[in-house]
C-alpha positions as CSV (number, residue, x, y, z in Angstrom):
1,X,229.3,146.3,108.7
2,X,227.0,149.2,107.3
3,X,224.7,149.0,110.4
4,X,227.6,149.1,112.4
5,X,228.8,152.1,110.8
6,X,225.4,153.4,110.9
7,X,224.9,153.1,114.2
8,X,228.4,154.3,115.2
9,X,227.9,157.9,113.5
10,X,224.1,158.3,114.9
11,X,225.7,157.5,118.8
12,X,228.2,160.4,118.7
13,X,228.3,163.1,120.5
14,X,229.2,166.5,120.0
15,X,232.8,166.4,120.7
16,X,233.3,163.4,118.7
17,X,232.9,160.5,121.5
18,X,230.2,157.9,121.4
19,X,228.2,158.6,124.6
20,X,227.6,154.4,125.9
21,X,228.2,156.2,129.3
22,X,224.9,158.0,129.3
23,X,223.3,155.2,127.4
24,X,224.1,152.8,130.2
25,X,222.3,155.2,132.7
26,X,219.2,155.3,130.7
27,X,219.3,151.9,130.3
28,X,219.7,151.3,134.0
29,X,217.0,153.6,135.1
30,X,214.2,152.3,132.7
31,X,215.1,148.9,132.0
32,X,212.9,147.2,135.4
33,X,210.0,149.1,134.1
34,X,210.0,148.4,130.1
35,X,210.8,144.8,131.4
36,X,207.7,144.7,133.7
37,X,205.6,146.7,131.3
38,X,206.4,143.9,128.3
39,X,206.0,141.1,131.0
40,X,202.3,142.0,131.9
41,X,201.6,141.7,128.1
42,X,203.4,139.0,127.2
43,X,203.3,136.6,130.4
44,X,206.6,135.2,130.0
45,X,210.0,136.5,131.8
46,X,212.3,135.4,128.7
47,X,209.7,137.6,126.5
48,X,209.3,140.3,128.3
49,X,213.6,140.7,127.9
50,X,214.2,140.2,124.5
51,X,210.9,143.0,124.2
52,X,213.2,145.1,126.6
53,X,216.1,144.5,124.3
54,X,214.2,145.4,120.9
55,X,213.2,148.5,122.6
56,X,216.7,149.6,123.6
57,X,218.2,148.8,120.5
58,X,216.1,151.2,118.6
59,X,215.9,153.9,121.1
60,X,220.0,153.8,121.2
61,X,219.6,154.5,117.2
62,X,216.4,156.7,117.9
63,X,218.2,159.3,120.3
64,X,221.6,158.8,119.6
65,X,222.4,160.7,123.1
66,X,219.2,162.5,123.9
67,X,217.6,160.3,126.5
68,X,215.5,162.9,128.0
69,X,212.9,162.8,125.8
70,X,213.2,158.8,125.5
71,X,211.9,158.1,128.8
72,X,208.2,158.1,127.6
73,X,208.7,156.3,124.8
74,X,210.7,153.3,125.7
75,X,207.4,153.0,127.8
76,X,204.8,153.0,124.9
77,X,207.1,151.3,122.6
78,X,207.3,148.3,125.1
79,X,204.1,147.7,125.3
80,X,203.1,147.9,121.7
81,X,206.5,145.7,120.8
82,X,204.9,143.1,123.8
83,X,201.5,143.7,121.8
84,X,202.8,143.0,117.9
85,X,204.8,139.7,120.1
86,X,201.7,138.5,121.5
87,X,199.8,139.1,117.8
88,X,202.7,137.0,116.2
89,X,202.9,134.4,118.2
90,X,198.6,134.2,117.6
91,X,199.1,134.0,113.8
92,X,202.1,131.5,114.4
93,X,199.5,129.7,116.3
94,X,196.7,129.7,113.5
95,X,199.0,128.5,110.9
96,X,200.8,125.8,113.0
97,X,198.8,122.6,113.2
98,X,198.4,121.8,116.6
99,X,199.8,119.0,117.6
100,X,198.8,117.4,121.6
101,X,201.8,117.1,124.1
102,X,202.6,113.6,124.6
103,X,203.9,112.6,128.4
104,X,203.0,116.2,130.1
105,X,201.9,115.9,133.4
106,X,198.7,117.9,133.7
107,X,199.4,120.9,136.2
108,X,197.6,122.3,139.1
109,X,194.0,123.2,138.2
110,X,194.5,126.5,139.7
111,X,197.6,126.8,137.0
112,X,195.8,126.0,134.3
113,X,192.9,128.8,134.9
114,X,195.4,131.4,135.2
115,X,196.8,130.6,132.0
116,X,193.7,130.5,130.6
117,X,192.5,133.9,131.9
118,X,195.6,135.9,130.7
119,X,195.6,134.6,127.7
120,X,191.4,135.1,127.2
121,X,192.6,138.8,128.6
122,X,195.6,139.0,125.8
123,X,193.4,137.9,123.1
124,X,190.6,141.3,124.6
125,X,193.5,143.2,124.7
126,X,194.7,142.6,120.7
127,X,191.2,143.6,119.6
128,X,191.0,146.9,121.3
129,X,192.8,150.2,119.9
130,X,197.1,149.8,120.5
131,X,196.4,153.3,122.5
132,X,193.5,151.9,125.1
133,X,195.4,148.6,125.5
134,X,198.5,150.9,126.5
135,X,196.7,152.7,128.5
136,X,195.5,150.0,130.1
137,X,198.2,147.6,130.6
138,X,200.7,151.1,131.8
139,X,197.9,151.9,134.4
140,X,197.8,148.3,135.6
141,X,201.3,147.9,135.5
142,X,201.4,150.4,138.4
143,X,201.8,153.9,136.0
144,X,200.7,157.3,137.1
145,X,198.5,159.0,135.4
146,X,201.2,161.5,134.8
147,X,203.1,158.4,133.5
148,X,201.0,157.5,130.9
149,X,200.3,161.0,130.1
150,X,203.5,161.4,129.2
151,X,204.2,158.3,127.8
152,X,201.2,158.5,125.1
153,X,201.6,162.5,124.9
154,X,198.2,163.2,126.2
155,X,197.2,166.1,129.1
156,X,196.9,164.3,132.4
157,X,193.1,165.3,132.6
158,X,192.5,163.2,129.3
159,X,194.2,159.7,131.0
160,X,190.9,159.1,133.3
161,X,188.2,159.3,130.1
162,X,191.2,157.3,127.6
163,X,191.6,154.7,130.8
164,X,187.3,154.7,131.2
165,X,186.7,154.3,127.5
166,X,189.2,151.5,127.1
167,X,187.9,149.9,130.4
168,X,184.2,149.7,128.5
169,X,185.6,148.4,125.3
170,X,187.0,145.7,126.9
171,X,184.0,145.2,129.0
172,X,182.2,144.8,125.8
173,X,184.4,142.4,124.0
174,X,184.1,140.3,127.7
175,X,180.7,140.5,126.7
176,X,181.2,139.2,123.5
177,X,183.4,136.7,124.1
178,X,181.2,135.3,126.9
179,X,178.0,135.4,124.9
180,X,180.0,133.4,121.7
C-alpha cells in the first residue's frame, strides 16, 4: 500500500492530477523500440516484454511526468535490463544441474546453429563493457548515430570510435573464444 502511495504522489502533476494521459503517449511512442531493443539481447518475444515492462515501470516513477528527457533512457535502460536478464539467466544456468530433455524432437539443423550463434554472441556481449555492448546492440538494432548519442549522452562524433572500439573487443573475445 506504501508503494502505491509512493508512486501516486511522484505521478502528479502540477495542478494536482496524475498525468496517465501523457504517460500513455510516451509509452505508445517508445514501447516497439525498447521492445525490439530488449528482444535483440535477449532472443525471446515474452522476454523482451516483461524487459519493456520493467523499464516502464521505473521510468513512470523516474519522471513522474517529464517524458521528454526519458526518451533516451528508456533506450539504454532496455538494453542493460535485457543485458542483467541474459546474465541471470547464465548464473541460473551454472547453478542448475542440467538435466537432458527426454522425448524432444531434435529441430532443424539450421535452427539449432542459430541458436547456437546468438547465444555464443550473448555470452561476447556480457563480457564486454555494458556501454560498448549498448552501443552495439542500439546500432544494430537499427539506431542512428544521433540515437545512441543521445541515448548514452555522448557527442555524435564520439559514437563512430565507441561503436569501432566495441566492434574490436568483440572481435577479440571471437578470437578468444575460437582459439579456447
Amino acid at each position: 500500500m506504501g508503494l502505491l502511495a509512493r508512486d501516486d504522489e511522484r505521478a502528479e502533476c502540477r495542478d494536482g492530477g496524475v498525468d496517465l494521459a501523457g504517460f500513455e503517449a510516451f509509452f505508445r511512442d517508445h514501447y516497439m523500440v525498447v521492445v525490439r531493443l530488449a528482444q535483440s539481447v535477449v532472443c525471446d518475444s515474452q522476454g523482451a516484454q516483461d524487459v519493456a515492462q520493467d523499464v516502464f515501470l521505473a521510468a513512470y516513477r523516474r519522471f513522474g511526468g517529464d517524458y521528454e528527457q526519458a526518451a533516451g533512457w528508456v533506450r539504454v535502460a532496455a538494453v542493460h535490463t535485457a543485458l542483467n536478464v541474459v546474465r541471470g539467466e547464465r548464473r541460473r544456468d551454472r547453478r542448475q544441474v542440467s538435466v537432458p530433455a527426454v522425448g524432444s524432437l531434435p529441430s532443424a539443423e539450421d535452427t539449432v546453429l542459430e541458436r547456437e550463434t546468438r547465444a555464443e554472441l550473448r555470452d561476447l556481449l556480457r563480457r564486454l563493457p555494458r556501454r560498448s555492448a549498448a552501443a552495439l546492440v542500439m546500432r544494430h538494432g537499427g539506431m542512428s548515430y544521433g540515437e545512441i548519442a543521445d541515448a548514452l549522452g555522448i557527442k555524435v562524433g564520439h559514437v563512430g570510435t565507441l561503436l569501432r572500439r566495441a566492434e574490436s573487443a568483440l572481435r577479440k573475445e571471437m578470437d578468444r573464444e575460437t582459439r579456447s
